[in-house]
PDB file of the backbone (N, CA, C, O) and the ligand in Angstrom, with CONECT records:
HET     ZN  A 101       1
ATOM      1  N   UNK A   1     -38.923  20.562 123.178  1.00  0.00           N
ATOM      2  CA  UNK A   1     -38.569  21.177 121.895  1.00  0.00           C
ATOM      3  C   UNK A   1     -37.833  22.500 122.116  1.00  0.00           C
ATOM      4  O   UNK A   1     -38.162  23.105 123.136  1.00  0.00           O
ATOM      5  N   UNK A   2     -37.087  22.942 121.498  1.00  0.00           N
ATOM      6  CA  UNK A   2     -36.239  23.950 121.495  1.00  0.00           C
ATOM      7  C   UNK A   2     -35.776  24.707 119.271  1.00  0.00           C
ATOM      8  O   UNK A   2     -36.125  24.319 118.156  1.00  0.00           O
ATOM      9  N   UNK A   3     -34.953  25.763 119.754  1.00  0.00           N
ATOM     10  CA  UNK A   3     -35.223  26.339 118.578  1.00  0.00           C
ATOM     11  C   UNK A   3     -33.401  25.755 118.080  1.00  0.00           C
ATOM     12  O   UNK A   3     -32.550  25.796 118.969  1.00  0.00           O
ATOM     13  N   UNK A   4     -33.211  25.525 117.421  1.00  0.00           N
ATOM     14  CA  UNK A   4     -31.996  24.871 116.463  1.00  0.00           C
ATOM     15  C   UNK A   4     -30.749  25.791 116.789  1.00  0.00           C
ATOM     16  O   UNK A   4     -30.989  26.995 116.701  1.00  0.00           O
ATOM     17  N   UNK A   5     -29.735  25.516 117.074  1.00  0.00           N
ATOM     18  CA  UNK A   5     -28.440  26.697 117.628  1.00  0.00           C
ATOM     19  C   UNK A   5     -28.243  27.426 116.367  1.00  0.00           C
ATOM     20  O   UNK A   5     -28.364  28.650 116.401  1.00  0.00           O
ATOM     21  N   UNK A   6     -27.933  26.795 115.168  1.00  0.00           N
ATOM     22  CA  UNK A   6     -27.712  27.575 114.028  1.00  0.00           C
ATOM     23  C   UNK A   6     -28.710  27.848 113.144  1.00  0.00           C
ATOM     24  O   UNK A   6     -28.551  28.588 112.173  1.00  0.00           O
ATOM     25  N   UNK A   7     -29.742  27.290 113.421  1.00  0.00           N
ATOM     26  CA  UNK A   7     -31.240  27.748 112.604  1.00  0.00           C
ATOM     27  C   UNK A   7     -32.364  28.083 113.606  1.00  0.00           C
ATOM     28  O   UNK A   7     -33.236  27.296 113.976  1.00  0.00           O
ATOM     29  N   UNK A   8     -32.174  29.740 114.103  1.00  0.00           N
ATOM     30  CA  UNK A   8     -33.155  30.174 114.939  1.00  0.00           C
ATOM     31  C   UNK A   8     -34.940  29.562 114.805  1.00  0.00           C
ATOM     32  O   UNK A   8     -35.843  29.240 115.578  1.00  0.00           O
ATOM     33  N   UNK A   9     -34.717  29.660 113.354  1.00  0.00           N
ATOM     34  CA  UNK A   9     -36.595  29.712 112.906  1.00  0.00           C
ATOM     35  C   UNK A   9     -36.699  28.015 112.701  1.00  0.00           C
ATOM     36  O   UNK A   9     -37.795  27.726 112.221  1.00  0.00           O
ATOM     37  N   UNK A  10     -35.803  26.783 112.954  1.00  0.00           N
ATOM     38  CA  UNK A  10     -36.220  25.752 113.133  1.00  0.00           C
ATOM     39  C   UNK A  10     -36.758  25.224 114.606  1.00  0.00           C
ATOM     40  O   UNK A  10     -36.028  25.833 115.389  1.00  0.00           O
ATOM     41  N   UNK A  11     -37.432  24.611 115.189  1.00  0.00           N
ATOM     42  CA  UNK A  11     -37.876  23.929 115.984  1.00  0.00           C
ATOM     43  C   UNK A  11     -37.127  22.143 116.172  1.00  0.00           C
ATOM     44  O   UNK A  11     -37.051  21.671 115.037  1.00  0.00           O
ATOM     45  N   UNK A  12     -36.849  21.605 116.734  1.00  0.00           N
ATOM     46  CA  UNK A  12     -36.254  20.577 117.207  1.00  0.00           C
ATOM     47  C   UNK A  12     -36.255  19.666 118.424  1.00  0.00           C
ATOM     48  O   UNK A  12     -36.085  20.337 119.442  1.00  0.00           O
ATOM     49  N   UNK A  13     -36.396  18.286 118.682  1.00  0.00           N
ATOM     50  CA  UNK A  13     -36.534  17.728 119.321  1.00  0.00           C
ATOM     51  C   UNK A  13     -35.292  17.038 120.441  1.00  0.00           C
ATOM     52  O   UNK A  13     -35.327  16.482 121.538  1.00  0.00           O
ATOM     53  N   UNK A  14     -34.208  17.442 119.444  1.00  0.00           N
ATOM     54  CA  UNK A  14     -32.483  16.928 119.541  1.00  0.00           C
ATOM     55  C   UNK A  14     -32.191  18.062 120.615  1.00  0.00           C
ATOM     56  O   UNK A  14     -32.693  19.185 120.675  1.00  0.00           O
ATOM     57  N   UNK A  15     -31.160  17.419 121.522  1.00  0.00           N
ATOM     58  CA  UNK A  15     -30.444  18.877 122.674  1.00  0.00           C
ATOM     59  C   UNK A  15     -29.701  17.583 123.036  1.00  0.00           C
ATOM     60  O   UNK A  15     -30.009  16.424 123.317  1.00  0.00           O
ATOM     61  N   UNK A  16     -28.129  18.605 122.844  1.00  0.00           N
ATOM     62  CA  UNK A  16     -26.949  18.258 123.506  1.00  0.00           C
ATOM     63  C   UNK A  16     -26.935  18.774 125.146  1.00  0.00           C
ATOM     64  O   UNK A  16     -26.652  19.869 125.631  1.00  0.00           O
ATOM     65  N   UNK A  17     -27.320  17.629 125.704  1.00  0.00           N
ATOM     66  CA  UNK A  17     -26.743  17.542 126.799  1.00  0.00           C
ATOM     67  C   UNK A  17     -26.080  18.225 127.590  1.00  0.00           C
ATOM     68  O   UNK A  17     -26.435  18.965 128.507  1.00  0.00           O
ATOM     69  N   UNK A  18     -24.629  17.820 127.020  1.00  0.00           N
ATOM     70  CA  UNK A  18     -23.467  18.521 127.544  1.00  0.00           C
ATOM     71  C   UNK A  18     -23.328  20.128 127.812  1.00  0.00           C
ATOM     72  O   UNK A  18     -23.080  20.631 128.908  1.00  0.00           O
ATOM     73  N   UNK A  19     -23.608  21.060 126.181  1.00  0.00           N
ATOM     74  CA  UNK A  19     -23.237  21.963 126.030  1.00  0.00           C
ATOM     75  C   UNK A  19     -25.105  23.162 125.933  1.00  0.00           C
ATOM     76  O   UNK A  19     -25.296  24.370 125.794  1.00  0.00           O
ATOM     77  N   UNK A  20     -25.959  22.071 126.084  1.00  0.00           N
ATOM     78  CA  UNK A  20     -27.688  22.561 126.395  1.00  0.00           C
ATOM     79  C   UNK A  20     -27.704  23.208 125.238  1.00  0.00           C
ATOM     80  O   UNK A  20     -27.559  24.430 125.259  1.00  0.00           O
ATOM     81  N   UNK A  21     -27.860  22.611 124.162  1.00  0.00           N
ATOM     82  CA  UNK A  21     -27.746  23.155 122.625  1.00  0.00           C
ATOM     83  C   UNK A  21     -28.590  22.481 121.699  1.00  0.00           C
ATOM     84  O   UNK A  21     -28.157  21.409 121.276  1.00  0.00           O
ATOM     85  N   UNK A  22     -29.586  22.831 121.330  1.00  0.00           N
ATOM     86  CA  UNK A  22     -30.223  21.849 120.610  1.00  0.00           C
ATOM     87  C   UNK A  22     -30.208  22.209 118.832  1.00  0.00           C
ATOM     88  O   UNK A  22     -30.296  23.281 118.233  1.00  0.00           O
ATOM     89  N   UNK A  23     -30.061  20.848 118.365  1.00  0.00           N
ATOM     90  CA  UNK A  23     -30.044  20.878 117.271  1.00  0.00           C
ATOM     91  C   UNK A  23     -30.586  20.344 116.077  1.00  0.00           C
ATOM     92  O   UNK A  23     -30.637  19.118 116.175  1.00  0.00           O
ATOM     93  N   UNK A  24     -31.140  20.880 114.659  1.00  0.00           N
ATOM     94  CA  UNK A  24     -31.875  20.414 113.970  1.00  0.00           C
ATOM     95  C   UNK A  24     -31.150  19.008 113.072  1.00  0.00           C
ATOM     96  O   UNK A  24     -29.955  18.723 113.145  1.00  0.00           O
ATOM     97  N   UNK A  25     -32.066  18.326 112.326  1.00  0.00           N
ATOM     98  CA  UNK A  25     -31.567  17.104 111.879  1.00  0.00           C
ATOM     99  C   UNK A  25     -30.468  17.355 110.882  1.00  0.00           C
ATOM    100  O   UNK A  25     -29.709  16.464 110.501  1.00  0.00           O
ATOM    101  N   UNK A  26     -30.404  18.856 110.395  1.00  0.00           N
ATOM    102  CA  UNK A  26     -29.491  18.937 109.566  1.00  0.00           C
ATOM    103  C   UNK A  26     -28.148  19.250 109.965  1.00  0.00           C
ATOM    104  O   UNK A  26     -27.229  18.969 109.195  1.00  0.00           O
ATOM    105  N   UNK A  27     -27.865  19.919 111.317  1.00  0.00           N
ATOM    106  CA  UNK A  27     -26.635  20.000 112.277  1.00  0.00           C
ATOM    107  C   UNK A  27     -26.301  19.048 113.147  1.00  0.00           C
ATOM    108  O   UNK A  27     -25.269  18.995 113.816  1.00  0.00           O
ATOM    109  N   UNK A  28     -27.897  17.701 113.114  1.00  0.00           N
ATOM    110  CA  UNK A  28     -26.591  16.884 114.834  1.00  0.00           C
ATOM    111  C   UNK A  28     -25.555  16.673 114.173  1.00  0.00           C
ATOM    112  O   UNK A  28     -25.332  16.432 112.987  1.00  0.00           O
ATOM    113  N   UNK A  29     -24.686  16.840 115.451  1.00  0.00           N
ATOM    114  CA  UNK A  29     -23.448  16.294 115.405  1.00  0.00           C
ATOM    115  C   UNK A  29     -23.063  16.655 116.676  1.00  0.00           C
ATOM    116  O   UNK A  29     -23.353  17.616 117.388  1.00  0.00           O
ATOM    117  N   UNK A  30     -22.236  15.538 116.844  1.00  0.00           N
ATOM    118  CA  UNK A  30     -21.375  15.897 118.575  1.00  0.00           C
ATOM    119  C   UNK A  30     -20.271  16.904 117.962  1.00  0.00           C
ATOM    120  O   UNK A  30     -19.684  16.921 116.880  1.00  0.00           O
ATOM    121  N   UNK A  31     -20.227  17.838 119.242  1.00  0.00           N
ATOM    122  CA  UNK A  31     -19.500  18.636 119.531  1.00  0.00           C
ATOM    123  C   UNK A  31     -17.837  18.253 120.033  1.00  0.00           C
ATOM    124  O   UNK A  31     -16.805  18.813 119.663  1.00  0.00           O
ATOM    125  N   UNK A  32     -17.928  17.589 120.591  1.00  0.00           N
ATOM    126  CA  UNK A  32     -16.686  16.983 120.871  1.00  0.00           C
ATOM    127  C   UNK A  32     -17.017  15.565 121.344  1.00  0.00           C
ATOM    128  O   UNK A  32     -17.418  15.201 122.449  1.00  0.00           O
ATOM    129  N   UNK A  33     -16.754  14.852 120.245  1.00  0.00           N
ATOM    130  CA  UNK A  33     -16.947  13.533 119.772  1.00  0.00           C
ATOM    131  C   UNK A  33     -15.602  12.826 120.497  1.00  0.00           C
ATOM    132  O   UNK A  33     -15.771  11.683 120.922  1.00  0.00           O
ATOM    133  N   UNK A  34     -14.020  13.563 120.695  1.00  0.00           N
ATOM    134  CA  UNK A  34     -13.129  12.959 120.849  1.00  0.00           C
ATOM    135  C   UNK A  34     -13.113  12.642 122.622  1.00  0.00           C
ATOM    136  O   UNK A  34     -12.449  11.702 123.059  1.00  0.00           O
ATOM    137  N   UNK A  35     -13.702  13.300 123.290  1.00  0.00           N
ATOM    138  CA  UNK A  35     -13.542  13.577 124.498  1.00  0.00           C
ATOM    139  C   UNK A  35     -14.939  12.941 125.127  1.00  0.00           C
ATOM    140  O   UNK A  35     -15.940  12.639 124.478  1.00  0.00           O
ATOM    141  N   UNK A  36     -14.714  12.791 126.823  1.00  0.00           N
ATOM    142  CA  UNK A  36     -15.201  11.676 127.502  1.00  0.00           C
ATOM    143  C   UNK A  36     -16.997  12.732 127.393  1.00  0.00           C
ATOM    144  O   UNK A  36     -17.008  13.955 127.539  1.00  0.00           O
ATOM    145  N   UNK A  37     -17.797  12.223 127.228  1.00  0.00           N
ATOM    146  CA  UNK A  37     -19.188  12.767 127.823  1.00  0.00           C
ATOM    147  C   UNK A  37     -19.969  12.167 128.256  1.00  0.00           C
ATOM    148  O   UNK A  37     -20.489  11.392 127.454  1.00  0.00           O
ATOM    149  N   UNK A  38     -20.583  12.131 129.863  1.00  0.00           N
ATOM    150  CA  UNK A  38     -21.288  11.457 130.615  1.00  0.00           C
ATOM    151  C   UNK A  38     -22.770  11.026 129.957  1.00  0.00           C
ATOM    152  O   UNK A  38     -23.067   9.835 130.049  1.00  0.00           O
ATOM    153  N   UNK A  39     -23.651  11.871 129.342  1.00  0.00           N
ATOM    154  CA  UNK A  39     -24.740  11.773 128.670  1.00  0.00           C
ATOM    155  C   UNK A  39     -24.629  11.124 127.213  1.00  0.00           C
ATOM    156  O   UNK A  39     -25.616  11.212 126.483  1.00  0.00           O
ATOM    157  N   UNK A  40     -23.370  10.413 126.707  1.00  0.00           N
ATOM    158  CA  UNK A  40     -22.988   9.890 125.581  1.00  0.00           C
ATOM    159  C   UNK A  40     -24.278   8.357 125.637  1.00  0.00           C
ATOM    160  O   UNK A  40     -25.236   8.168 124.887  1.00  0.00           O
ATOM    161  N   UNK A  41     -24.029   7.916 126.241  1.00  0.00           N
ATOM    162  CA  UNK A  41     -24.785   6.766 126.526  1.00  0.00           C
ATOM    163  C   UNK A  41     -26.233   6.877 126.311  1.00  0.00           C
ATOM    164  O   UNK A  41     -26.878   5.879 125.989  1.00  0.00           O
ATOM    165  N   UNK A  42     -26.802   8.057 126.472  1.00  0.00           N
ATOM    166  CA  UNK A  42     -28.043   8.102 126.457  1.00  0.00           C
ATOM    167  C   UNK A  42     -28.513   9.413 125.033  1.00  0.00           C
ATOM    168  O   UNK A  42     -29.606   9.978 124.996  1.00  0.00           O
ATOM    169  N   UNK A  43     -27.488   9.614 124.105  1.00  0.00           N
ATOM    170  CA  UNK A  43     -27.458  10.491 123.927  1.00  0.00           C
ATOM    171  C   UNK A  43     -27.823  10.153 122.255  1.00  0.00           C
ATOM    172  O   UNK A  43     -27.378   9.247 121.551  1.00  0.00           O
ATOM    173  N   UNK A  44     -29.078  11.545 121.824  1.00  0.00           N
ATOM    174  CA  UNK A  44     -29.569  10.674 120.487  1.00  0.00           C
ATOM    175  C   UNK A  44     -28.704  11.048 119.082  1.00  0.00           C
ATOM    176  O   UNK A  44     -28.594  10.446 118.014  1.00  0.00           O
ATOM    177  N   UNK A  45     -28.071  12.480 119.642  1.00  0.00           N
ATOM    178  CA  UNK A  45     -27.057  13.208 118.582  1.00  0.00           C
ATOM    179  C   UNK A  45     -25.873  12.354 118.552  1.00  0.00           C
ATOM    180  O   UNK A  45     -25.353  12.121 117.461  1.00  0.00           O
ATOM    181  N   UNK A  46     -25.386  11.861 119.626  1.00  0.00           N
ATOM    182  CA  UNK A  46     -24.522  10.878 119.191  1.00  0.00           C
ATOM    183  C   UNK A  46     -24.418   9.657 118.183  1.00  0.00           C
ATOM    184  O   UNK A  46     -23.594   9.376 117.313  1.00  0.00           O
ATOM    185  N   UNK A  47     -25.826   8.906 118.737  1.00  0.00           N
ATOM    186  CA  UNK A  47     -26.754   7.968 118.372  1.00  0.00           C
ATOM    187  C   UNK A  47     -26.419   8.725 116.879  1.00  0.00           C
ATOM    188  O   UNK A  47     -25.253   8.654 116.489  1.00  0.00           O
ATOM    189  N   UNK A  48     -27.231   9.315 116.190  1.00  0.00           N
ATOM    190  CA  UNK A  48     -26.964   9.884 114.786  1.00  0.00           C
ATOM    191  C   UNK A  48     -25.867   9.918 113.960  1.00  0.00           C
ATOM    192  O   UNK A  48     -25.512   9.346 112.929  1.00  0.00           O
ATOM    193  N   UNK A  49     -25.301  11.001 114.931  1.00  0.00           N
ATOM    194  CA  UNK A  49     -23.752  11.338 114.399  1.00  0.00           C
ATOM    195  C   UNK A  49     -23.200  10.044 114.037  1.00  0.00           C
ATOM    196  O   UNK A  49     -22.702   9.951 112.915  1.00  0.00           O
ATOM    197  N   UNK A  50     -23.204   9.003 114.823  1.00  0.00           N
ATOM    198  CA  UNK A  50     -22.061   8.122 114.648  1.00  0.00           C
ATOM    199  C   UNK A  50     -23.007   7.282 113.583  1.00  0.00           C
ATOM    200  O   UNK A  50     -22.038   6.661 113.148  1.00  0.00           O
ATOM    201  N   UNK A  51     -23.911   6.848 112.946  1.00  0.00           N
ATOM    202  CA  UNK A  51     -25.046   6.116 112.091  1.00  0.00           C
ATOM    203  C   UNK A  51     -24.118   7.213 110.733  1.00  0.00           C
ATOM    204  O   UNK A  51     -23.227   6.813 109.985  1.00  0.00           O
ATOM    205  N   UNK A  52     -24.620   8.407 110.785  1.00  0.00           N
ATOM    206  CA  UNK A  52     -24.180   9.421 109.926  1.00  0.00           C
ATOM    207  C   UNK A  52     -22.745   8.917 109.286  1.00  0.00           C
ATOM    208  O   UNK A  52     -22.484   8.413 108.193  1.00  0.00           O
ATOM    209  N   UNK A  53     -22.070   9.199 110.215  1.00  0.00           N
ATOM    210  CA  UNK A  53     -20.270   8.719 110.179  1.00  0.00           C
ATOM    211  C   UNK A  53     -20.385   7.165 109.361  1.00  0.00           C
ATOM    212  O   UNK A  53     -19.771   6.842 108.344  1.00  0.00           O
ATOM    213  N   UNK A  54     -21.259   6.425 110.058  1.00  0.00           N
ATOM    214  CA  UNK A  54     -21.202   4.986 109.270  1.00  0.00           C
ATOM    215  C   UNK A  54     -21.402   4.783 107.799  1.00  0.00           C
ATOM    216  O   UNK A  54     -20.889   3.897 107.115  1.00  0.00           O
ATOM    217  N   UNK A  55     -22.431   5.974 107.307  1.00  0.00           N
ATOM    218  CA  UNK A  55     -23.017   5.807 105.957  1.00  0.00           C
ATOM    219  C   UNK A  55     -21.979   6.852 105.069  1.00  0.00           C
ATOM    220  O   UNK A  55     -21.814   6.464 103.912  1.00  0.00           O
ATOM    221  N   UNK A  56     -21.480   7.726 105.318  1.00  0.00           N
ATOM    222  CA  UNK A  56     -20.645   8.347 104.779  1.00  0.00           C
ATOM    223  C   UNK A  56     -19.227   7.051 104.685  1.00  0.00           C
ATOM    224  O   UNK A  56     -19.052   7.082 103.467  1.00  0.00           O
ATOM    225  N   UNK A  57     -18.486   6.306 105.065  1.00  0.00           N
ATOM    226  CA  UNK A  57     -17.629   5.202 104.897  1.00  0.00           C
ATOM    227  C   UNK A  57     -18.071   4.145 103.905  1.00  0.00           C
ATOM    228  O   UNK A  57     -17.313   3.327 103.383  1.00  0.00           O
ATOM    229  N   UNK A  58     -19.350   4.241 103.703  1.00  0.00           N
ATOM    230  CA  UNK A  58     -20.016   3.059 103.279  1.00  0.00           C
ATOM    231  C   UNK A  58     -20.963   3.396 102.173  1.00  0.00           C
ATOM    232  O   UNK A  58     -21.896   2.740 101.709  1.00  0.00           O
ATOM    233  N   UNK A  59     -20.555   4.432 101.900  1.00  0.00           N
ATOM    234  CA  UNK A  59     -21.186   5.604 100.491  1.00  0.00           C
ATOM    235  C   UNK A  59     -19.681   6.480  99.782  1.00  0.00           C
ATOM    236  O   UNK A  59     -19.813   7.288  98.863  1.00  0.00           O
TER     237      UNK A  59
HETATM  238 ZN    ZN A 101     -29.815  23.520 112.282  1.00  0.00          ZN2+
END
């Protein structure tokens, strides 16, 4: 657990990988979504982000 990059006083289970950033359910999002990232594969903010991305097309 870690404390949220843009919400100090949240707590969170989410951490980017890449950039060691963790983030609350109301910020995942990949950081750079366009570009190659080794931990993509295993990665749950991605996992989200892109679910997220799906329902926003489909809403
Ligand atoms: Zn946050």
């Amino acid at each position: 657990m870690g404390k949220c990059v843009n919400h100090p006083d949240r707590d969170t289970p989410f951490i980017c990988m890449k950039h060691e950033v963790y983030m609350c359910g109301e910020c995942l999002k990949c950081r750079d979504p366009e570009i190659y990232c080794k931990f993509r594969s295993a990665c749950p903010i991605w996992f989200i982000h892109k679910q997220k991305k799906r329902e926003e097309k489909a809403g």
